[in-house]
PyMOL Python script that loads the backbone (N, CA, C, O; Angstrom):
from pymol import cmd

cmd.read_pdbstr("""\
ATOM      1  N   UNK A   1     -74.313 -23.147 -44.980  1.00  0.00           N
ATOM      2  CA  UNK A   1     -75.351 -24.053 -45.438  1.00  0.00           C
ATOM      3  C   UNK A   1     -76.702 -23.364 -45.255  1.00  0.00           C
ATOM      4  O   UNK A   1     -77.078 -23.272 -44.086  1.00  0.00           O
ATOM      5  N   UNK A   2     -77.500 -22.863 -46.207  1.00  0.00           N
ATOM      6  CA  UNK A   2     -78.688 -22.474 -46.230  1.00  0.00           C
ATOM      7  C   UNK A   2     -80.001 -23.222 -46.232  1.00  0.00           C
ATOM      8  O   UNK A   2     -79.921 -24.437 -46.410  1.00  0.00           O
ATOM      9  N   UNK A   3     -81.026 -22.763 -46.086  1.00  0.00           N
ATOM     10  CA  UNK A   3     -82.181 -23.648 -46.246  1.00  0.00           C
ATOM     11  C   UNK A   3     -82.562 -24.414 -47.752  1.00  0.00           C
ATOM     12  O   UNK A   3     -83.487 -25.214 -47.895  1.00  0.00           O
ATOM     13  N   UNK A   4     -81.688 -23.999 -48.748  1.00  0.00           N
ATOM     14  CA  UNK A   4     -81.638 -24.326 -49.594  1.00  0.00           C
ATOM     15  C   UNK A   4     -81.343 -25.389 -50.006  1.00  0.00           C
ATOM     16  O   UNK A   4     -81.934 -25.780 -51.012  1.00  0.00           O
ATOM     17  N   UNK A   5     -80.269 -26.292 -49.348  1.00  0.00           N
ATOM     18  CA  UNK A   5     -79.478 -27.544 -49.116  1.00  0.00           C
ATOM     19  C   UNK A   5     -80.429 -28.442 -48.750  1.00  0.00           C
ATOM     20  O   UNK A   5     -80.073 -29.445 -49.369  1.00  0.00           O
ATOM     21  N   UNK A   6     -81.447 -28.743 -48.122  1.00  0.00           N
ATOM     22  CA  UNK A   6     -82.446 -28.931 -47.480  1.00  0.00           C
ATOM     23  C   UNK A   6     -83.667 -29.815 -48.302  1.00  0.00           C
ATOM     24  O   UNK A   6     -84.413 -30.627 -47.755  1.00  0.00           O
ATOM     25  N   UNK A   7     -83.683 -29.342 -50.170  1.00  0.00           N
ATOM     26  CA  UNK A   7     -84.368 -29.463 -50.831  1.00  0.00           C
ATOM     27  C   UNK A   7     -83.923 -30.687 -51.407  1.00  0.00           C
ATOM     28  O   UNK A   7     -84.867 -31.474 -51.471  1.00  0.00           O
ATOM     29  N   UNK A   8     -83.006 -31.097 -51.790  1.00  0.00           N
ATOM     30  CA  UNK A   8     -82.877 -31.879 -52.471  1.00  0.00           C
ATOM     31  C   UNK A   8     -83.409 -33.617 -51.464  1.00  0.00           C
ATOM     32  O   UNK A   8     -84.057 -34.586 -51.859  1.00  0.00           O
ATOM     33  N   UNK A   9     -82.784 -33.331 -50.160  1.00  0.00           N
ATOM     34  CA  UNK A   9     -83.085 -34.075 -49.188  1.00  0.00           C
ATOM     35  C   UNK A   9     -84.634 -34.200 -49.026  1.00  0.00           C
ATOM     36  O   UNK A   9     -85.152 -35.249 -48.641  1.00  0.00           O
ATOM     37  N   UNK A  10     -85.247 -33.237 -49.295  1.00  0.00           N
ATOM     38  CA  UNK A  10     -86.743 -33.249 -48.127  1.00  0.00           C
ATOM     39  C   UNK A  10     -87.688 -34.127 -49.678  1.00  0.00           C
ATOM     40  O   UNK A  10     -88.634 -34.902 -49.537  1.00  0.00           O
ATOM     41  N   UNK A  11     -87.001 -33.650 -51.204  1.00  0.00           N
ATOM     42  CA  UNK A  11     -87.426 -34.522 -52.269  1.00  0.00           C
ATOM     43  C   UNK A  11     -87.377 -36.195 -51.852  1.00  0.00           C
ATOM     44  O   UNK A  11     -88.378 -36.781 -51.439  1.00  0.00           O
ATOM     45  N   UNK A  12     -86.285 -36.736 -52.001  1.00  0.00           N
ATOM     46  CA  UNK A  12     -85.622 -37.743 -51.391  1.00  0.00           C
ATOM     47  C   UNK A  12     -86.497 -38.368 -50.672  1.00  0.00           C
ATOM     48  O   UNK A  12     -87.159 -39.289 -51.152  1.00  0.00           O
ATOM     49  N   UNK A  13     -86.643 -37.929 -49.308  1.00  0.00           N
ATOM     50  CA  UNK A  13     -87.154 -38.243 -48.401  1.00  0.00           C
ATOM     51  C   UNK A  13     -88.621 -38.451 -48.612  1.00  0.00           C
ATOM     52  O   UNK A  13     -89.243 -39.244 -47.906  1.00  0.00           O
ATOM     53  N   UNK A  14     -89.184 -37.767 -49.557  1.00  0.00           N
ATOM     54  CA  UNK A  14     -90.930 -37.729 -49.736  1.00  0.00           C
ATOM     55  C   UNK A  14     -90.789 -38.850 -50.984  1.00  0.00           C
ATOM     56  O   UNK A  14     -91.820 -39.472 -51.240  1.00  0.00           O
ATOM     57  N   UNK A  15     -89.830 -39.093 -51.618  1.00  0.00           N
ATOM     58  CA  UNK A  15     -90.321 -40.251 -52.946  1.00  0.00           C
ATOM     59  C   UNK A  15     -90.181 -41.540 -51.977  1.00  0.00           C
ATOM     60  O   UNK A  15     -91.085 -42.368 -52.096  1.00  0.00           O
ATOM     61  N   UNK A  16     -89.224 -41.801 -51.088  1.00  0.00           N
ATOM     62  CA  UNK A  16     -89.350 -43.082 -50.779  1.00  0.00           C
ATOM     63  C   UNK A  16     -90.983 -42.863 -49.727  1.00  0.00           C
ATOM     64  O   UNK A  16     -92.028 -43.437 -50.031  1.00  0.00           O
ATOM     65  N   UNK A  17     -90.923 -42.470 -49.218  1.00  0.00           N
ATOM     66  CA  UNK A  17     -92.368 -42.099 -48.562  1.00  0.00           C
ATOM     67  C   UNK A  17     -93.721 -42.329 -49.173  1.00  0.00           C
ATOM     68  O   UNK A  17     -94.671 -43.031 -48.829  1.00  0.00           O
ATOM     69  N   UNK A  18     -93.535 -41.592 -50.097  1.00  0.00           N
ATOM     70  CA  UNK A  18     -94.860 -41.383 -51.307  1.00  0.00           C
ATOM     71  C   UNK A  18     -94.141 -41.891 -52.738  1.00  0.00           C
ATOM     72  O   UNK A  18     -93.769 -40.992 -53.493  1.00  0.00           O
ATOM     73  N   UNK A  19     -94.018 -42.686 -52.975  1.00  0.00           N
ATOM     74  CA  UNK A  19     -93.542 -43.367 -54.462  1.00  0.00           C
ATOM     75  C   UNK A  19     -94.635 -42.656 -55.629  1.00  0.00           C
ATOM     76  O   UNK A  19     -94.405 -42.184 -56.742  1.00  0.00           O
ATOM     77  N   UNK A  20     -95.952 -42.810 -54.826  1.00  0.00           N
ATOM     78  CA  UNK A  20     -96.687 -42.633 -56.036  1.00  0.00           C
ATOM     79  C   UNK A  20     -97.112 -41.395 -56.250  1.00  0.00           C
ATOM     80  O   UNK A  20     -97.895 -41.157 -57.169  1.00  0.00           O
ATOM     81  N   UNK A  21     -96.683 -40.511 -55.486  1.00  0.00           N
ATOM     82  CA  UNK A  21     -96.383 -38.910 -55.622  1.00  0.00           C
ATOM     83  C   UNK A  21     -95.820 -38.348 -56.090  1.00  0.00           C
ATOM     84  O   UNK A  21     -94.620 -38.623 -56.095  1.00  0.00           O
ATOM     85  N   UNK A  22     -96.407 -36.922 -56.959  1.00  0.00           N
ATOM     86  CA  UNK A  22     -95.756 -36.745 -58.079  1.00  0.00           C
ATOM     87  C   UNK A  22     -94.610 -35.313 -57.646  1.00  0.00           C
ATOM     88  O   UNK A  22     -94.785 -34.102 -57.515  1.00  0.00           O
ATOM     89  N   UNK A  23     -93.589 -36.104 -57.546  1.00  0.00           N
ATOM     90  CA  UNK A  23     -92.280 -35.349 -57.045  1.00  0.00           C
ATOM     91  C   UNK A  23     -91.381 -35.495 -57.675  1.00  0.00           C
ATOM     92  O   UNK A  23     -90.320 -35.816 -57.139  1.00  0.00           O
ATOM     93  N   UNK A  24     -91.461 -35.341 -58.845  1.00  0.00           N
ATOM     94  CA  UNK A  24     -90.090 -35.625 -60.228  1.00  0.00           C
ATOM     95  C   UNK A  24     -89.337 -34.465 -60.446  1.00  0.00           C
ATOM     96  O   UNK A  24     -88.179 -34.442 -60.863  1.00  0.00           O
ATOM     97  N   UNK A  25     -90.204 -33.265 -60.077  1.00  0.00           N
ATOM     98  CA  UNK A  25     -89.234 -31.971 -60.834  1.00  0.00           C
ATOM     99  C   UNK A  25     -88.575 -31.343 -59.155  1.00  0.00           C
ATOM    100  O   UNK A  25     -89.146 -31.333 -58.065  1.00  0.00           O
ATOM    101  N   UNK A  26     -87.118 -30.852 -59.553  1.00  0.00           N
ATOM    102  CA  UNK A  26     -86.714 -30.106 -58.474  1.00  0.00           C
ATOM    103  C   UNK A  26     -87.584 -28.717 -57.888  1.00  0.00           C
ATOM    104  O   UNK A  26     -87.038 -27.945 -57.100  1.00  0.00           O
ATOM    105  N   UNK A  27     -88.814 -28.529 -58.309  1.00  0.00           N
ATOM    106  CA  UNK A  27     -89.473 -27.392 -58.368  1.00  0.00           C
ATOM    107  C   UNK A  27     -90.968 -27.997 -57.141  1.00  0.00           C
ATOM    108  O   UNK A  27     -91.873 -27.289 -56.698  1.00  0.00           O
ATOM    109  N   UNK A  28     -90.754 -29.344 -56.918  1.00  0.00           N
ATOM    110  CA  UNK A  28     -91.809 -29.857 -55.863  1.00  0.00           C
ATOM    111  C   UNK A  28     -91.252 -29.665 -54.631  1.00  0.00           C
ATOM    112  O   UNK A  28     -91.888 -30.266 -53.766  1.00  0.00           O
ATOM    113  N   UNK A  29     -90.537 -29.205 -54.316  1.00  0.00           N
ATOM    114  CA  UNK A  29     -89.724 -29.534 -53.054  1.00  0.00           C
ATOM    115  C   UNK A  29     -90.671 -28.441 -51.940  1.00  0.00           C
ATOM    116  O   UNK A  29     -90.350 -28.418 -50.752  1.00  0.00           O
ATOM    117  N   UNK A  30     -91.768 -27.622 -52.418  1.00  0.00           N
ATOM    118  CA  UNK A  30     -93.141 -28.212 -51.680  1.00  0.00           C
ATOM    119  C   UNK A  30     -93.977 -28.274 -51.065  1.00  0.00           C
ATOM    120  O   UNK A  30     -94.441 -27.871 -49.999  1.00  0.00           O
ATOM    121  N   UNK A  31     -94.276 -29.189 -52.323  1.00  0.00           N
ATOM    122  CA  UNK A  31     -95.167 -30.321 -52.239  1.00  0.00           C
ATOM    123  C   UNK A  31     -94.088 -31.499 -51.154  1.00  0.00           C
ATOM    124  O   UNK A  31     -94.452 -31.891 -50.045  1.00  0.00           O
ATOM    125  N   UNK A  32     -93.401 -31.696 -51.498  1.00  0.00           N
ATOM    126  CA  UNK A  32     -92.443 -32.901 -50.869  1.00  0.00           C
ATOM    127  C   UNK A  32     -92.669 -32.477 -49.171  1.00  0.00           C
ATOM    128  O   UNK A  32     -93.148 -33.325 -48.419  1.00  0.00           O
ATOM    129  N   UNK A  33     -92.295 -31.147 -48.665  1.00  0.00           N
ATOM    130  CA  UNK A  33     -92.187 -30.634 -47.373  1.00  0.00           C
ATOM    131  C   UNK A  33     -93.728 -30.811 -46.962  1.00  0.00           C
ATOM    132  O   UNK A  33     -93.851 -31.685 -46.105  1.00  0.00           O
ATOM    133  N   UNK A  34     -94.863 -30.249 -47.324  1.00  0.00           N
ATOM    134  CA  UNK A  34     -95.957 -30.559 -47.322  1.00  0.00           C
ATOM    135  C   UNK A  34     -96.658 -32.274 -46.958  1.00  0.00           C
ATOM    136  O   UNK A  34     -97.555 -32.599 -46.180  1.00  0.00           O
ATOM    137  N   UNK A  35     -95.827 -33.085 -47.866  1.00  0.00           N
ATOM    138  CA  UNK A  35     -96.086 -34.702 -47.670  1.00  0.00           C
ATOM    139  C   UNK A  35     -95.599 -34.928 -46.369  1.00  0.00           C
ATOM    140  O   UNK A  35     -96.469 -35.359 -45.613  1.00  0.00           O
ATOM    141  N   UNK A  36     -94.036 -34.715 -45.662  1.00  0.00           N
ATOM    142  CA  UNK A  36     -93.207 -35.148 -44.710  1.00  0.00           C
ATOM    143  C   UNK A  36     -94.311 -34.637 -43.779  1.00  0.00           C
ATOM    144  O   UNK A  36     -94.997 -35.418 -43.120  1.00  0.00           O
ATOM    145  N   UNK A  37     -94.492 -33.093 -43.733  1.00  0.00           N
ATOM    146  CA  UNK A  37     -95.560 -32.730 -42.699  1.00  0.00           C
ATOM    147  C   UNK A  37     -96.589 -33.186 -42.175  1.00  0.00           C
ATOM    148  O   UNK A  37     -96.797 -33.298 -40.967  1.00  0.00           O
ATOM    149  N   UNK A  38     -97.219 -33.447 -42.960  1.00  0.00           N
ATOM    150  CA  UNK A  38     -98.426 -34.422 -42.980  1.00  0.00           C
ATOM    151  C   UNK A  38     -98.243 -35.951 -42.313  1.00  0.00           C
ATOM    152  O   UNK A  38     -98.896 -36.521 -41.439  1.00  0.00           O
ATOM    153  N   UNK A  39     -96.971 -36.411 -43.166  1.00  0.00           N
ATOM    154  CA  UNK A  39     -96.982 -38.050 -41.963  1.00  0.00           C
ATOM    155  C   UNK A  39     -96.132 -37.728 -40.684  1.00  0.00           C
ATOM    156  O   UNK A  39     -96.032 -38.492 -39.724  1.00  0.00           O
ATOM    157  N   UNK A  40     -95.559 -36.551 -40.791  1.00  0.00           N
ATOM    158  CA  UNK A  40     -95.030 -36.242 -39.377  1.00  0.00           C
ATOM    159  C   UNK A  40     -96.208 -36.358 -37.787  1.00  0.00           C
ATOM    160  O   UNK A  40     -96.282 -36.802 -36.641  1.00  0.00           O
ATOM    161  N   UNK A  41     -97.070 -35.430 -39.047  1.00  0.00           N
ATOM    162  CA  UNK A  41     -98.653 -35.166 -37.792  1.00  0.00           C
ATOM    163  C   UNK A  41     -99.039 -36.576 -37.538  1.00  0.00           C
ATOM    164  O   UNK A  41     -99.030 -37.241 -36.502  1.00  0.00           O
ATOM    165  N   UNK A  42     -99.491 -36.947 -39.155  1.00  0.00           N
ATOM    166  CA  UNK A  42     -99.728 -38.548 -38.854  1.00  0.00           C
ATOM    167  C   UNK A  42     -99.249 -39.351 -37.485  1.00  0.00           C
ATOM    168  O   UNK A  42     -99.896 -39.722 -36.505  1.00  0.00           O
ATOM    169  N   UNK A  43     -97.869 -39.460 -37.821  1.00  0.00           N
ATOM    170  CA  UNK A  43     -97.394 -40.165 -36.717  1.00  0.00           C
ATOM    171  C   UNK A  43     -97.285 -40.141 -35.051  1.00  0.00           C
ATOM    172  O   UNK A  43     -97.256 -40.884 -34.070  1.00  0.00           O
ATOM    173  N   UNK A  44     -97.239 -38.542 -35.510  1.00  0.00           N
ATOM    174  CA  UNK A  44     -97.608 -37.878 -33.871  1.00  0.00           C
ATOM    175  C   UNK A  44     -98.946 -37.805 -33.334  1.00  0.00           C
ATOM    176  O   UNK A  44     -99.176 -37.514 -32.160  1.00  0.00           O
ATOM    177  N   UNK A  45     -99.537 -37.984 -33.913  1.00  0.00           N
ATOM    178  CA  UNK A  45    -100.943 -37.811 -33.187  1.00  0.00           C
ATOM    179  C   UNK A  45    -101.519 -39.050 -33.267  1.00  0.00           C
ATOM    180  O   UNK A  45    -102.394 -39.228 -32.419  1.00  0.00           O
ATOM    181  N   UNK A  46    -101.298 -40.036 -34.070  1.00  0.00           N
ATOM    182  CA  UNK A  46    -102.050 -41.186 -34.126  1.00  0.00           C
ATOM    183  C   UNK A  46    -101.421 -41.913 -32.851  1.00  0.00           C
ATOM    184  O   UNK A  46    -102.058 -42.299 -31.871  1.00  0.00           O
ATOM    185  N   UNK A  47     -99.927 -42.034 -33.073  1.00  0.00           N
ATOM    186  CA  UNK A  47     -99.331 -42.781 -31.326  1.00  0.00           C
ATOM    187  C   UNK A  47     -99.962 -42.106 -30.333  1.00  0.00           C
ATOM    188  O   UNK A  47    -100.506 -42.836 -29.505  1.00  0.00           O
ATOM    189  N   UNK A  48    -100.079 -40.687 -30.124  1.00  0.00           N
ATOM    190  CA  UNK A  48    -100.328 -40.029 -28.865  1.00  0.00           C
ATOM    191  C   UNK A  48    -101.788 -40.816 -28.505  1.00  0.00           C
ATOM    192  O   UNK A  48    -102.049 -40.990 -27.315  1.00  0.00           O
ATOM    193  N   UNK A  49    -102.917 -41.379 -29.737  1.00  0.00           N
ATOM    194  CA  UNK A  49    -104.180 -41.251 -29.230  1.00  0.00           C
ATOM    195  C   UNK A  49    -104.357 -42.786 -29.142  1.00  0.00           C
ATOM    196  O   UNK A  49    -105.478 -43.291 -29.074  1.00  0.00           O
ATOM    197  N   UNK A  50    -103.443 -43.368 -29.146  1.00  0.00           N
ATOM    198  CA  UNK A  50    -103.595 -44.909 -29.164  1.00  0.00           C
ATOM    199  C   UNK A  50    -103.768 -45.460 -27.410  1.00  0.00           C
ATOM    200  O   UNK A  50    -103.303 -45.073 -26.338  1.00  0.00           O
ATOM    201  N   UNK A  51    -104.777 -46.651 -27.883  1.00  0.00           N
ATOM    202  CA  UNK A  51    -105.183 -46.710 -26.506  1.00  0.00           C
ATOM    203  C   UNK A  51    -104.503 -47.551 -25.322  1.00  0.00           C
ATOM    204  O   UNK A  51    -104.145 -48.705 -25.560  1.00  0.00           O
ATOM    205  N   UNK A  52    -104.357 -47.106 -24.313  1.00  0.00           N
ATOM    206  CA  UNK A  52    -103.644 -47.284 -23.079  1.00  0.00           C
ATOM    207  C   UNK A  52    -103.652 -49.088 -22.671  1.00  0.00           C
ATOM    208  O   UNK A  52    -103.098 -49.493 -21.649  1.00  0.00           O
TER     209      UNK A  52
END
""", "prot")
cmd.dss("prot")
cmd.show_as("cartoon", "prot")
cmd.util.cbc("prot")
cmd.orient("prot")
């Protein structure tokens, strides 16, 4: 299983995420990795700084 396998999933994963993102062609996959990244940070850093 290569990193290749990976793509179709990380698409997937960014349309339900970003609906209104333009991730239609198998050739975004990314842009798609790029989106996940981004709300990954999102999520990690916004909980970390939330207040006590």
């Amino acid at each position: 299983m290569g990193l290749d396998s990976s793509k179709p999933a990380s698409l997937d994963k960014a349309r339900l995420l970003f609906p209104t993102a333009e991730l239609a062609r198998v050739k975004d996959h990314n842009r798609a990795e790029a989106c996940l990244l981004a709300e990954y940070s999102r999520r990690t850093f916004t909980a970390s700084k939330a207040p006590a």
